[in-house]
C-alpha positions in Angstrom: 204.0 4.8 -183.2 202.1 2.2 -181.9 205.3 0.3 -181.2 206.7 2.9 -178.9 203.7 3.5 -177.0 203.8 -0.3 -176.2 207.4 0.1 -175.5 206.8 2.8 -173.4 203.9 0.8 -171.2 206.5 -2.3 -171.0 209.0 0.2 -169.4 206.3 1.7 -166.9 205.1 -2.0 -165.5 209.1 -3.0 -165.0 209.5 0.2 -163.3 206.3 -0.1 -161.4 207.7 -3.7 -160.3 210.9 -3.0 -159.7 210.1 -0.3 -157.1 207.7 -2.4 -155.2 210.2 -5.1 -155.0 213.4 -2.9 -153.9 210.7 -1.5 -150.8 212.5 -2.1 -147.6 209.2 -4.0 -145.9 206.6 -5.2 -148.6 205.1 -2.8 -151.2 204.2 1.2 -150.2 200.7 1.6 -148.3 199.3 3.6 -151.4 199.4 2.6 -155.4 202.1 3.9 -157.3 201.5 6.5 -159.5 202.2 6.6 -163.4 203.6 10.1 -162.1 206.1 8.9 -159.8 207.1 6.1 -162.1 207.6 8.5 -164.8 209.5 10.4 -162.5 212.2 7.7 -162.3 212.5 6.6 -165.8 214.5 7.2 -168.6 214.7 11.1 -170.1 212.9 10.3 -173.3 209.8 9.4 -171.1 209.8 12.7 -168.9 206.8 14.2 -168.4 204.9 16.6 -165.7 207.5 19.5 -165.1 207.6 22.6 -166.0 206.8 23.1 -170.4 206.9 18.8 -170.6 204.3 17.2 -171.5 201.1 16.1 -169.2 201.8 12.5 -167.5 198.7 10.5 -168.6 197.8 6.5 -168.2 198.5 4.1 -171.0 196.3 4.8 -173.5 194.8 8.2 -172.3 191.7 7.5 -170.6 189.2 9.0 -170.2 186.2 8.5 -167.1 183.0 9.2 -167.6 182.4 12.6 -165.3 185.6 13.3 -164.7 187.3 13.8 -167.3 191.1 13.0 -169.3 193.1 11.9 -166.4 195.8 14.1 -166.5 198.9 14.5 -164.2 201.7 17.3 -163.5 204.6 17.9 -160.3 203.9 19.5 -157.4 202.1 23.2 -158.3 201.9 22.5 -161.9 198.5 22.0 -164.0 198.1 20.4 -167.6 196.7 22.9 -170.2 194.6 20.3 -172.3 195.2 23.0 -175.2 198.6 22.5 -175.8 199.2 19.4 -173.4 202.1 20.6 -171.2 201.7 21.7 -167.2 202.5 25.1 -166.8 202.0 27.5 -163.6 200.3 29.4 -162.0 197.7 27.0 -161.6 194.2 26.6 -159.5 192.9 30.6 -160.0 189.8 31.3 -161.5 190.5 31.2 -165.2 193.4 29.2 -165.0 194.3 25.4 -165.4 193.5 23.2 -162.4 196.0 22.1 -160.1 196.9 18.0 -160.5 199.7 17.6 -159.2 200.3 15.1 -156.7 200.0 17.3 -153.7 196.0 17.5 -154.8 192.6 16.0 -154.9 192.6 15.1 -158.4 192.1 11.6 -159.7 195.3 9.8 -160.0 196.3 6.1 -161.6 198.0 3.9 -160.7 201.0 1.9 -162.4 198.8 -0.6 -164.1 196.4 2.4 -165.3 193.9 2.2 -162.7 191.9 5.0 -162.3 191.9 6.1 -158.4 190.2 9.1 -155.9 192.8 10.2 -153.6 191.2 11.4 -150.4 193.8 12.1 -147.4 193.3 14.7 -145.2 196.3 16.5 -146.4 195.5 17.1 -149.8 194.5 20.1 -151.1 192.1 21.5 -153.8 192.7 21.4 -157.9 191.1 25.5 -157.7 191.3 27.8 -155.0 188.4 29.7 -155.4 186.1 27.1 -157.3 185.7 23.9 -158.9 187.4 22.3 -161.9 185.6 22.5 -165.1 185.5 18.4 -166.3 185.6 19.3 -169.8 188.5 22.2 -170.6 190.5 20.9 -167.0 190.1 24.9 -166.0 188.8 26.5 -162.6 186.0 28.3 -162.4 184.7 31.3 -159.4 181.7 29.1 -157.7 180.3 27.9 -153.7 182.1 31.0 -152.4 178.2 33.2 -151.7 175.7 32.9 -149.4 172.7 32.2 -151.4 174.2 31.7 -154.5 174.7 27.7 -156.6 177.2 25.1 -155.0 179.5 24.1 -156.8 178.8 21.3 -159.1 180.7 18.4 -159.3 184.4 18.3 -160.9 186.9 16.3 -161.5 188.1 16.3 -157.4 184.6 15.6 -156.2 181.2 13.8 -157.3 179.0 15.7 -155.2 178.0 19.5 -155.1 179.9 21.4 -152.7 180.8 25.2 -150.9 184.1 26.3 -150.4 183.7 29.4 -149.0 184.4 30.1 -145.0 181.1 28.3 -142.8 179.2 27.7 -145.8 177.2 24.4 -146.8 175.8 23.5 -149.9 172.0 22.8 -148.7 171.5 20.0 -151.6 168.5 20.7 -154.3 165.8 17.4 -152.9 164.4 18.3 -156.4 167.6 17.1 -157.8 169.4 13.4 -157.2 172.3 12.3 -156.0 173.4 15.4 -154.4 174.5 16.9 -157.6 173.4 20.6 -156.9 172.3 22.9 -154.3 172.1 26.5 -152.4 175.2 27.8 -150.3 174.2 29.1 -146.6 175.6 30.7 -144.6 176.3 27.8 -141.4 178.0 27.8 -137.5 177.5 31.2 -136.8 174.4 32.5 -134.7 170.7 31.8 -136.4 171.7 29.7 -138.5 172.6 25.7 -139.1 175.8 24.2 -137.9 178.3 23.3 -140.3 179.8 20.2 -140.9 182.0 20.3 -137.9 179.1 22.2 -135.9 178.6 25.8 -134.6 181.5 28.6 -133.9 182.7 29.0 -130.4 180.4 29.8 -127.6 177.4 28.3 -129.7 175.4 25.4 -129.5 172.1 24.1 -131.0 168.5 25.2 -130.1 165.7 24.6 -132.0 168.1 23.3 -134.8 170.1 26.2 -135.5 173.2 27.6 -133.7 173.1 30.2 -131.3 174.2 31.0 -127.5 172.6 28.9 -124.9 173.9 26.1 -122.4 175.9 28.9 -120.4 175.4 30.0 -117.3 172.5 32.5 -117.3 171.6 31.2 -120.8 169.0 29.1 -121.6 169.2 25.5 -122.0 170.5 24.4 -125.8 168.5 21.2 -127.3 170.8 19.0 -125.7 171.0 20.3 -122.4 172.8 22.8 -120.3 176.8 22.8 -120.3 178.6 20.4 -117.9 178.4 21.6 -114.5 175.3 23.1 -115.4 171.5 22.2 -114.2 168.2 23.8 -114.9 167.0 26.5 -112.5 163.5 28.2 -113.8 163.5 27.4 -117.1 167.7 28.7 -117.7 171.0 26.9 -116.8 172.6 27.8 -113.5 175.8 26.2 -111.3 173.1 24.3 -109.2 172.7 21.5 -107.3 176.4 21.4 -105.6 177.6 22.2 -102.2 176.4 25.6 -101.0 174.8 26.2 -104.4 171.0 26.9 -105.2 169.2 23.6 -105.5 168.2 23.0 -109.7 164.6 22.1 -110.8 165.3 18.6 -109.8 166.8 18.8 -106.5 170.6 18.6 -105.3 173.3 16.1 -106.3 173.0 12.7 -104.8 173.6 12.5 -101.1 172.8 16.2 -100.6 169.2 18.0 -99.3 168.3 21.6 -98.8 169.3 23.3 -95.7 168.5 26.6 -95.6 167.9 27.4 -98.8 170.9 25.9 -100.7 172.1 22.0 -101.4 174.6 20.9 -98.2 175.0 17.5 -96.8 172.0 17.1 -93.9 169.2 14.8 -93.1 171.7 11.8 -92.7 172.6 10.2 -89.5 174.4 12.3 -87.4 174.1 15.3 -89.8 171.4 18.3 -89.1 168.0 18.1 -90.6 167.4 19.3 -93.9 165.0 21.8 -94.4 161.8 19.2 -94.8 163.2 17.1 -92.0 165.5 14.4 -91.9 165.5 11.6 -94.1 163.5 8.2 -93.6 164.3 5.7 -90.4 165.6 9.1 -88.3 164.3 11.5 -86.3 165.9 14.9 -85.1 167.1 14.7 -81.3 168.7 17.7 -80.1 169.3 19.4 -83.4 170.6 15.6 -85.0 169.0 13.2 -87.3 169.4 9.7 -85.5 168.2 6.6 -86.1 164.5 5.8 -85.0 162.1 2.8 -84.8 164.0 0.0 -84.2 164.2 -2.0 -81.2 165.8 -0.3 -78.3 165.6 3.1 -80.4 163.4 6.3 -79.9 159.9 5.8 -81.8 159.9 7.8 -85.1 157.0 10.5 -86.3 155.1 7.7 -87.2 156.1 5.3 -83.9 157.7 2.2 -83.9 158.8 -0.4 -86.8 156.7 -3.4 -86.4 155.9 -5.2 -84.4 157.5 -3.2 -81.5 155.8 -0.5 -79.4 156.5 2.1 -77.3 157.5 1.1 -73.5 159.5 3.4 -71.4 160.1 5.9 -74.5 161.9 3.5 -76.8 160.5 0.8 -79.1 160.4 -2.6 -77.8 158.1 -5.7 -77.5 155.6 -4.9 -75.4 151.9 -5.2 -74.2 151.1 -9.1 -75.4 150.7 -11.8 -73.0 154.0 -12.2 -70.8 155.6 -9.0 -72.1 155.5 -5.9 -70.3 152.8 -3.5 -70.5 153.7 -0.5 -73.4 152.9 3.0 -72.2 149.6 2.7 -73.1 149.3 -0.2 -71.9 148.0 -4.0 -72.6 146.7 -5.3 -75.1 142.8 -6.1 -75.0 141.8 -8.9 -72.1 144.9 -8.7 -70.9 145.7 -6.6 -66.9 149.4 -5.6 -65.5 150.3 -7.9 -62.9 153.5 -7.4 -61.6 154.4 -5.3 -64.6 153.9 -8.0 -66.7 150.9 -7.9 -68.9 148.6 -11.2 -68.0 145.2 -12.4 -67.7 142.8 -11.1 -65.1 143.5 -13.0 -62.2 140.0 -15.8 -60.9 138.7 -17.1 -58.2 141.6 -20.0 -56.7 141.3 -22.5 -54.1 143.7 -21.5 -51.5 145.6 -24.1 -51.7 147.2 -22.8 -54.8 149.1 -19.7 -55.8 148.9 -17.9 -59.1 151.1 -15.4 -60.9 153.2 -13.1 -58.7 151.7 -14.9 -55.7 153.6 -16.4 -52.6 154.5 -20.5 -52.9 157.0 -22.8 -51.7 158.5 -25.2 -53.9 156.7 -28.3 -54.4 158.7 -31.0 -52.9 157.9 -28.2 -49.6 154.4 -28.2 -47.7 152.8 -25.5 -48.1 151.0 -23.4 -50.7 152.4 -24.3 -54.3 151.7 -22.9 -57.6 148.7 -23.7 -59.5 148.6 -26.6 -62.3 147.8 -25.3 -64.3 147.3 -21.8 -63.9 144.3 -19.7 -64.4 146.5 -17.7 -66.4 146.9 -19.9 -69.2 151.2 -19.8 -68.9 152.3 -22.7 -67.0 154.1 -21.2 -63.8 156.9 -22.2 -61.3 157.9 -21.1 -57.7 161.3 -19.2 -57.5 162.5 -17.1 -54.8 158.8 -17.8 -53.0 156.7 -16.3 -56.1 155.1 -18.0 -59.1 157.0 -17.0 -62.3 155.5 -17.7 -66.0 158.0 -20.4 -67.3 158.6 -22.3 -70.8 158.0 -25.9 -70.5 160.4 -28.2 -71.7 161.0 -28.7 -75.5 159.1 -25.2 -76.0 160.7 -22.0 -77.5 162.5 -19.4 -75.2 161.3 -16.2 -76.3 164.2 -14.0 -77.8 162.8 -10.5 -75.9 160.5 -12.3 -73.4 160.0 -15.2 -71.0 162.9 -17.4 -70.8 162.5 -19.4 -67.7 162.3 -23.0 -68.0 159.6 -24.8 -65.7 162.1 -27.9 -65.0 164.4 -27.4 -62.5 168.2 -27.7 -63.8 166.3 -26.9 -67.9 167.8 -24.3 -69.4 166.8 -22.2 -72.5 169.8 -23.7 -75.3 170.4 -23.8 -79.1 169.1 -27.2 -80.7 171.6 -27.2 -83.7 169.5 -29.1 -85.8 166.4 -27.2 -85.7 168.4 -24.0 -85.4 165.4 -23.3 -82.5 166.1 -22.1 -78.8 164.7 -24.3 -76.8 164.4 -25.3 -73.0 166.2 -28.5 -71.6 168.9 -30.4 -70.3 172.3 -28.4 -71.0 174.4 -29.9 -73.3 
């Protein structure tokens, strides 16, 4: 006896070989199973069909909670009693399914013990779980409220079967071993494993309707699309809809009571106004503050002030007076703001006054001025003027007090300056 049973394992390894070397490209992706070695040899070693006997490893073993590993074809079941695969198989009462179309453990050619687990294999019992010990199925995880089902020989955890139910595990109990079936993904109560029925979502842990439009907000939010208006999710926040709890999209305001594109240069205010840097001008938002533009709510960017309306340099010494005037000390003469004209000889002239040039007789322009700003005599009147070497002012004074001077760009100092041109 013991001689053929060797005999028999010899033939299995050879076979097991021979069909990984014959493959077309390297070995299969999966190990070879004693059943579909068996399959292929000789007929004194057929086993798993219909009244034959139940493929088993060499030796028989036997794993510690699950069970004689046993093996019959596609639809079959062993009955450990008399050791054949019969049909039906997988109803409560009957023998469990093993063929290879199912979860339960499987070998491979060398007698290693292994858990298939592909997503198209399907359960040893329909209604149940496999008993370890008599290889039968038995009615269990298929009511709400009533014991998982414990583990079997397909599974080493405790487990429902029954449609949207989870086995809520014992914490008295370890490793997952037993637990309650509830009732999960429908309305009021947990999500299943894949989460909550159509049209559900999660609030306060549980699954239920919220996130829709009208609905109010599940714990993750409202539905894409969605914002929060009041406390409930609404299409808000778009375009012509009602602005959400925290404003309208990006690039959008509030005009007259809904989100729309305003407040923006060359758009129409919003309904607070239009947006920073612009002031409304004839039903427009346009630009405000800077030089040359209309003063803001607030006036001008600094440093420029009003003069004339717009926002300009203005009201210093040399500049022209803003519209409220000069600065302290300082008096309009000539529209130009300066320092309050003194007491002269007559032989001088000073700002704005009538001279003559100074190679002329006759009455030149003070040296230095009262004023402070060095001056020179064109067109018969004194005229403020940058000596040479000093900076032309960009929005003031830029006439040079040397005849044939003019105001140019020193390249190495990056300064404008007054002097010879180049």
């Amino acid at each position: 006896m013991r001689s053929a049973i060797r005999i028999v394992r010899a033939v299995i390894t050879s076979l097991a070989v021979i069909f990984c070397a014959g493959a077309l490209v390297g070995c299969p992706p999966r190990p070879l199973s004693t059943v579909e070695v068996l399959q292929r040899s000789p007929f004194f070693l057929k086993c798993g069909g219909v009244g034959e006997a139940c493929c088993t490893p060499p030796g028989g073993a036997m794993v510690s909670g699950v069970g004689p590993l046993v093996a019959c074809n596609v639809g079959l079941g062993c009955n450990l009693q008399t050791n054949t695969c019969v049909q039906p198989c997988g109803g409560t009462g009957q023998v469990c399914c093993d063929g290879p179309e199912t979860r339960a453990p499987k070998w491979t050619a060398d007698g290693k013990p292994y858990s298939p687990n592909t997503w198209d294999m399907q359960e040893m019992c329909k209604a149940g779980a496999c008993d370890v010990q008599s290889h039968r199925c038995f009615a269990c995880g298929t009511v709400d409220g009533q014991p998982c089902c414990p583990p079997d020989a397909a599974q080493a955890t405790a487990r429902c079967i029954g449609e949207r139910l989870s086995c809520e595990f014992d914490p008295q109990r370890p490793f997952s071993i037993a637990g309650v079936c509830i009732k999960c993904g429908i309305a009021g109560r947990p999500p299943c494993d894949w989460g909550c029925d159509p049209g559900l979502g999660l609030l306060n842990k549980v699954c239920n309707v919220c996130g829709g439009d009208g609905q109010v907000p599940c714990d993750a939010g409202c539905r894409p699309g969605l914002g929060k208006v009041g406390g409930c999710c609404r299409a808000c926040g778009g375009v012509n809809q009602i602005p959400c709890d925290n404003g309208c999209n990006f690039g959008l305001g509030v005009r007259g009571g809904v989100c729309a594109a305003c407040g923006n240069v060359g758009q129409a205010p919003c309904d607070n106004g239009c947006k920073a840097g612009t002031r409304s001008i004839n039903g427009v938002c346009q630009l405000c503050g800077g030089l040359n533009q209309p003063p803001c709510a607030k006036g001008c960017n600094y440093p420029y002030r009003v003069a004339g309306g717009v926002c300009k340099p203005c009201g210093a010494l040399g500049q022209v007076p803003c519209d409220v005037g000069c600065d302290g000390g300082l008096e309009i003469i000539n529209n130009v703001c300066s320092k309050p004209a003194t007491s002269e000889p007559p032989t001088c002239s000073q700002l704005g006054e009538g001279c003559v040039a100074d190679f002329v007789a006759g009455k030149h322009c003070c040296k230095p001025p009262v004023a402070g700003n060095p001056l020179i005599c064109i067109y018969g009147s004194c005229k403020a003027c940058v000596p040479r070497g000093d900076t032309c002012q960009a929005f003031g004074n830029q006439t040079c007090c040397t005849y044939g001077d003019v105001c140019r760009l020193e390249v190495e100092t990056g300064r404008t300056t007054c002097g010879i041109p180049d």
